[in-house]
C-alpha positions in Angstrom: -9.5 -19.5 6.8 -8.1 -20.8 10.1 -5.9 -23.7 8.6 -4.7 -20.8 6.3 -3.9 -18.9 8.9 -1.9 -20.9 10.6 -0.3 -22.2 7.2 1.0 -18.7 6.7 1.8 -18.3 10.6 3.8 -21.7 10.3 6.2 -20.2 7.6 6.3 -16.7 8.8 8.4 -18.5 11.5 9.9 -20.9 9.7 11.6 -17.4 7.6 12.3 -16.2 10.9 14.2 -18.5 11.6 15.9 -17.5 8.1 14.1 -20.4 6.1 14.5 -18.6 2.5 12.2 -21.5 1.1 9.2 -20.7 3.5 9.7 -16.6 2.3 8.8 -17.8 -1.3 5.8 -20.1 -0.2 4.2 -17.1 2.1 4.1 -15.0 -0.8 1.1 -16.5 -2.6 -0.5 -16.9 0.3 -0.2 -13.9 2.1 -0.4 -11.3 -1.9 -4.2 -10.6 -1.9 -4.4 -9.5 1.9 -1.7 -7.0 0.9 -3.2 -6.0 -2.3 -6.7 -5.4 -0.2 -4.6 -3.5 2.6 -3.1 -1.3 -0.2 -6.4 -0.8 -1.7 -7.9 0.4 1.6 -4.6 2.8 2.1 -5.6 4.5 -0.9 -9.3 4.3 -1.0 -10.7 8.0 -1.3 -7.4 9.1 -2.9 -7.7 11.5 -6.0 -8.7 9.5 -9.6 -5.3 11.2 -10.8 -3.1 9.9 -8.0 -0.1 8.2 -9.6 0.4 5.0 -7.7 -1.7 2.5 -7.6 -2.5 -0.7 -5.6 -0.3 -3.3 -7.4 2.9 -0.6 -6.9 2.4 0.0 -3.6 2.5 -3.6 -2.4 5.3 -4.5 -4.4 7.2 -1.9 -2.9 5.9 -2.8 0.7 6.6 -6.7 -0.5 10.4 -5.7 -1.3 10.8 -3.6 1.6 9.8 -7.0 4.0 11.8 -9.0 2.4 14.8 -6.9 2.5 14.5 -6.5 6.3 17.1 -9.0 8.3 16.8 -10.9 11.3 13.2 -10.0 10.8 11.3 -12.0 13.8 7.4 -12.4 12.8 5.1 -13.7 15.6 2.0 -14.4 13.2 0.1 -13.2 10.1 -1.5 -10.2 12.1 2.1 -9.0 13.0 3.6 -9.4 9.7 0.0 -7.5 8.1 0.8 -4.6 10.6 4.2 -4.3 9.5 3.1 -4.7 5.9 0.3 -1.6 7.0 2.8 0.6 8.5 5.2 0.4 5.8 2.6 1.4 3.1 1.5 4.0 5.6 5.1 5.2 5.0 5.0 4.6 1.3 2.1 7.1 0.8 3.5 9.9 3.0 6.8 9.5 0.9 4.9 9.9 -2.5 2.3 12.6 -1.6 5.5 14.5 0.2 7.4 14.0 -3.0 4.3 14.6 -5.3 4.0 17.8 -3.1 7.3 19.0 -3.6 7.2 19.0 -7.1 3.8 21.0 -6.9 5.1 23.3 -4.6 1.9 23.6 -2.6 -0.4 21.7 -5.0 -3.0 19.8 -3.5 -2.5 17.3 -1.7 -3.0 13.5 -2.0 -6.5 12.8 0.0 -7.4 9.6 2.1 -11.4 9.0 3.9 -10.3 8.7 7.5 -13.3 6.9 8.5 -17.2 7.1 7.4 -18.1 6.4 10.6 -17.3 10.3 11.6 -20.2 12.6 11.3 -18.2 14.7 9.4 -20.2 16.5 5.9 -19.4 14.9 3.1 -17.0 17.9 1.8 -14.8 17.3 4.3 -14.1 13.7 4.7 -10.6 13.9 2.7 -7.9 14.1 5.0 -4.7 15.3 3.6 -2.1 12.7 3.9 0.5 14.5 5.1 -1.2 16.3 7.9 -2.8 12.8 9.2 0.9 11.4 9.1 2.2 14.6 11.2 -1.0 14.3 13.4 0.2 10.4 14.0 3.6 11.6 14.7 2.6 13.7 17.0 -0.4 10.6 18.6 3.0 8.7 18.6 4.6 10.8 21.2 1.5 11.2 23.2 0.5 7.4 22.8 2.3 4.5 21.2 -0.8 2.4 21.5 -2.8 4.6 19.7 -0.9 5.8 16.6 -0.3 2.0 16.4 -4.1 0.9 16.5 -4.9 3.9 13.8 -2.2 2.1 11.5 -3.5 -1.0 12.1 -7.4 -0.4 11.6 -6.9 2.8 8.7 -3.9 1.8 7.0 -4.3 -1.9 7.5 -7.9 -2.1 7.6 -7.6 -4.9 10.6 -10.8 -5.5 12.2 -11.4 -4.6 15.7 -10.7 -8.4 16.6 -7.5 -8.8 14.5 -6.4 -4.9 16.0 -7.2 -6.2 19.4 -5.3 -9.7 18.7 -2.2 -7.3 17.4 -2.0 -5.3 20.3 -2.9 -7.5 22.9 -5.7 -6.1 24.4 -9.6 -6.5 24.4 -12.0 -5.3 21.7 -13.1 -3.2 23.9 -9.9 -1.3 24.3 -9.8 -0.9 21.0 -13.2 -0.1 19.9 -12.7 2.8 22.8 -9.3 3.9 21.5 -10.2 3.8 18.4 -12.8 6.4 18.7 -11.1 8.7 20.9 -7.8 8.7 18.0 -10.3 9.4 15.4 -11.6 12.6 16.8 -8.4 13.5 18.6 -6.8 13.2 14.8 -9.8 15.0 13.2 -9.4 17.8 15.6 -5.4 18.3 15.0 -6.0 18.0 11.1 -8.7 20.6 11.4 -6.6 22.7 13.5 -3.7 22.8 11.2 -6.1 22.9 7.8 -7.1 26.5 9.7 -3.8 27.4 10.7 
């Protein structure tokens, strides 16, 4: 996994650096870690949900490539990127999926098993967690970004930590206070 790793950080450089060849040859390499990140950004979504794995990281994949004087610093960064953009891809649909409900439900994601949350009440509507983010955003950069990477990009705590520069155990604290400070705006605005 380590020569890979560096094999993929080699030519996300090399198309920094606007190497169009080294863009084709990362694509192999690097399209089963997006289809598992897209697969974990829609784990625990409804069996009716209209987009599907393979869609969303073809969108994400045309939506990196069309970015220009992109600068990747390794595989981590370009996965995060990759993470937030689906994370955007999904708000997008369920808003649009929302709007032509009118108030219909609304598309579900887990937030995290780990919460000792009833079962009935794992779902977390997508829109409200993106609006809670938002909002996590403005209070904490550092924290909206580590819930993107570890939810939406399912990064381990060491890759997470790696992405944002800071210890594991940073993260592993951060990452438990953004899940219940997120659980408890979601909860507030489900009863609002």
């Amino acid at each position: 996994m380590q020569g890979k790793s560096a094999q993929v950080t080699e030519l996300l450089h090399r198309w920094s650096q606007g190497d169009s060849a080294a863009r084709e040859q990362v694509v192999p390499l690097v399209y089963e870690e997006l289809r598992r990140i897209a697969r974990y950004s829609l784990a625990g979504r409804q069996s009716n949900h209209t987009l599907q794995s393979t869609a969303l990281v073809h969108e994400a994949y045309l939506r990196l490539v069309d970015r220009t004087s992109v600068h990747w610093d390794n595989r981590i960064h370009f996965f995060a990127v990759a993470a937030q953009l689906m994370r955007r891809l999904l708000v997008d649909h369920a808003r649009m999926v929302n709007a032509k409900k009118r108030g219909g439900e609304c598309v579900t994601l887990v937030l995290d098993d780990a919460l000792a949350v009833p079962e009935n009440q794992r779902g977390v509507d997508l829109i409200a967690l993106d609006d809670a983010l938002n909002t996590l955003a403005r209070l904490d950069e550092r924290q909206c970004r580590l819930v993107e990477l570890r939810y939406f990009g399912g990064l381990s705590i060491e890759e997470t930590a790696k992405a944002l520069e800071v210890s594991p155990a940073t993260v592993k604290r951060e990452w438990a206070t953004a899940r219940l400070w997120l659980l408890q705006q979601i909860r507030r605005k489900a009863q609002a």
